[in-house]
C-alpha positions in Angstrom: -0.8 11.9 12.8 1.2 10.1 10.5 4.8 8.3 10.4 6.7 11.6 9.4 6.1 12.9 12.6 3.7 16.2 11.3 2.3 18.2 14.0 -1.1 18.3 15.4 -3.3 19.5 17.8 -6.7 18.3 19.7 -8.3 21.0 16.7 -7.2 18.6 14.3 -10.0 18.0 11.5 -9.4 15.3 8.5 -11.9 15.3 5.5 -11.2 12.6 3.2 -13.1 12.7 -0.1 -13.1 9.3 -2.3 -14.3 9.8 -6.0 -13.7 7.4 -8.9 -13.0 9.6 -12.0 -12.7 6.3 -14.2 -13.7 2.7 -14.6 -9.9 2.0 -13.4 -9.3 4.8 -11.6 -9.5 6.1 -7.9 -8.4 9.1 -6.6 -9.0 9.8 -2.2 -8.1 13.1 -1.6 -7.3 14.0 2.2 -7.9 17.8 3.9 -5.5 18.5 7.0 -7.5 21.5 9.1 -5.8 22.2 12.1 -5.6 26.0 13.0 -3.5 25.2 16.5 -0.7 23.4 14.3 -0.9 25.4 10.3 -1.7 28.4 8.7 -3.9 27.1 6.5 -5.8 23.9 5.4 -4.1 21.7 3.2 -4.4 18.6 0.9 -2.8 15.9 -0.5 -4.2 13.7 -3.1 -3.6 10.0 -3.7 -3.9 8.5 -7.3 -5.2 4.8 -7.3 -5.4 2.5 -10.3 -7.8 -0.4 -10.0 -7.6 -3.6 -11.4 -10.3 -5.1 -12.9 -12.4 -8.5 -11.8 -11.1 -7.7 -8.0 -12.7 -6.4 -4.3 -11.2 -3.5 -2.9 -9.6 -4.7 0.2 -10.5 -3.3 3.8 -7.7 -1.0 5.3 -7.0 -0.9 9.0 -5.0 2.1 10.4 -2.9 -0.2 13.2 -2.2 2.1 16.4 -1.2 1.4 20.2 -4.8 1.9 20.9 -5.9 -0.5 18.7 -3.2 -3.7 18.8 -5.6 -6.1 20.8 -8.4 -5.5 18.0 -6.1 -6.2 15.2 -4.1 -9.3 17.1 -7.8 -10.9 17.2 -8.4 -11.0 13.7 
């Protein structure tokens, strides 16, 4: 699931929520639900400042299964 190494199972559920609380401000707040590998649901959430006159920026999640998709670009 991620770089840390936190468990997970094939019950494994992910709700990510965006909301913009701010003109410069962006906040993405991320729901692990996985009742094989936790007790409970949990969440982190990720604070973003944004900077004015600029795109936000695609991000691509680079994986094995995906390293011939990204070497094309």
């Amino acid at each position: 699931m991620d770089k840390v190494g936190h468990p997970h199972s094939e019950a494994l559920r992910v709700i990510e929520r965006f909301r913009r609380p701010s003109f410069g401000r962006l906040t993405v707040e991320v729901t692990i639900d996985d009742p094989k590998a936790y007790t409970k649901p949990w969440t982190a959430t990720l604070p973003f400042n944004l900077q004015l006159n600029t795109d936000l920026m695609e991000s691509i999640c680079e994986n094995e299964k995906d390293a011939a998709h990204i070497a094309a670009q």
